[in-house]
C-alpha positions as CSV (number, residue, x, y, z in Angstrom):
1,X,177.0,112.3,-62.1
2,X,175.5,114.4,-59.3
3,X,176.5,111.8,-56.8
4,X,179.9,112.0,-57.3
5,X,179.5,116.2,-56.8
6,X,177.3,115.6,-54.1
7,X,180.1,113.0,-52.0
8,X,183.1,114.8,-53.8
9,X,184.6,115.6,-49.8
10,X,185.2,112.0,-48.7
11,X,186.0,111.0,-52.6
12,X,188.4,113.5,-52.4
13,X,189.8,112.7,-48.9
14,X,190.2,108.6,-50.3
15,X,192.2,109.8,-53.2
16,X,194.5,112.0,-51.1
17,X,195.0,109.4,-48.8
18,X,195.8,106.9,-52.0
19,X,197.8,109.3,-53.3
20,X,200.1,109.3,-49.8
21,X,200.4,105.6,-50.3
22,X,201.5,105.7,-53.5
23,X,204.3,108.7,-52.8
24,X,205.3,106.0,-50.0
25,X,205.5,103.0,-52.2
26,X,207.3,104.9,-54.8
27,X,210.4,106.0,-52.1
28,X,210.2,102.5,-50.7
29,X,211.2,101.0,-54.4
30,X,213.8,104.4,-54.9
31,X,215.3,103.7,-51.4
32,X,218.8,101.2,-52.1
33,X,217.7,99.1,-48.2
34,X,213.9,98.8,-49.1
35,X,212.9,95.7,-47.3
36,X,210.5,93.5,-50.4
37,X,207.9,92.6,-47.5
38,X,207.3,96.6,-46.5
39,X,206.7,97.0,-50.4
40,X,204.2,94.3,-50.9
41,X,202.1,95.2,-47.7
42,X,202.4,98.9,-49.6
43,X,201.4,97.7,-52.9
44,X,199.1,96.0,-51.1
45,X,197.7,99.2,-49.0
46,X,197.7,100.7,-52.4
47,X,195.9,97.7,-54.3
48,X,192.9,98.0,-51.5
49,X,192.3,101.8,-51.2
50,X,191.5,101.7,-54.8
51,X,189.2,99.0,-54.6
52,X,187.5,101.1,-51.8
53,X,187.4,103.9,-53.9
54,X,186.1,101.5,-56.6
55,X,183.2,100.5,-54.3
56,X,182.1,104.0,-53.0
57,X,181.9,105.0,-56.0
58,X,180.0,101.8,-57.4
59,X,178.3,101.6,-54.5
60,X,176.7,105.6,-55.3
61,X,176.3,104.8,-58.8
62,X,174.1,101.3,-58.1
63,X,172.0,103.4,-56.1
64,X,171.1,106.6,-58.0
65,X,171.0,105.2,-61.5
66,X,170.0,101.5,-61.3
67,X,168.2,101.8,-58.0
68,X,166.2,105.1,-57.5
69,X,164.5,105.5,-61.6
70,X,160.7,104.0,-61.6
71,X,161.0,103.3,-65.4
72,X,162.0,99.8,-65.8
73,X,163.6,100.6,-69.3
74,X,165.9,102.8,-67.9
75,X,166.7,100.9,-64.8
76,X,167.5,97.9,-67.5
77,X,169.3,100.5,-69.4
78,X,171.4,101.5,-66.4
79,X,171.8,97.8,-65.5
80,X,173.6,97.4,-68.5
81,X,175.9,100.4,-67.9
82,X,177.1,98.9,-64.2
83,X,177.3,95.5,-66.2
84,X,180.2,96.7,-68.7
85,X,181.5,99.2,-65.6
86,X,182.2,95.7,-63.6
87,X,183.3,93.8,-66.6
88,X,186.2,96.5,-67.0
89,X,187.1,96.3,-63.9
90,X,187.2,92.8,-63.4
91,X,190.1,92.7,-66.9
């Protein structure tokens, strides 16, 4: 996936940044006086940064291999791909 190499920076930067939320989420639930609203709006923060990521990344992949080919069989073919891509994530 050239797309992924060619945007890897800001990929990179999301996942670092999910990666903070999720060390904070994980002392919240260690700490003995963790308040349970704090840890849903973390759970939360974490639930939608990976959604974004999600998205960028579907987002790149909709474009360069479903958008950009001229042949229609492997646009269709690609289709198909992003079809079973969204179908996972949606379980």
């Amino acid at each position: 996936m050239s797309h992924v190499q060619h945007k890897r920076n800001p990929l990179l930067a999301r996942v670092r940044r999910m990666a903070g939320q999720v060390a904070a989420l994980e002392t919240s639930l260690q700490s003995t006086d963790a308040d349970c609203t704090d840890v849903l709006v973390q759970a939360a923060a974490v639930r939608g940064a990976a959604h974004g990521l999600l998205m960028a990344l579907l987002d790149e992949h909709l474009q360069e291999h479903v958008v950009s080919p001229t042949d229609p069989a492997e646009r269709a073919a690609e289709a198909q791909v992003l079809v079973r891509l969204l179908r996972a994530y949606g379980k």
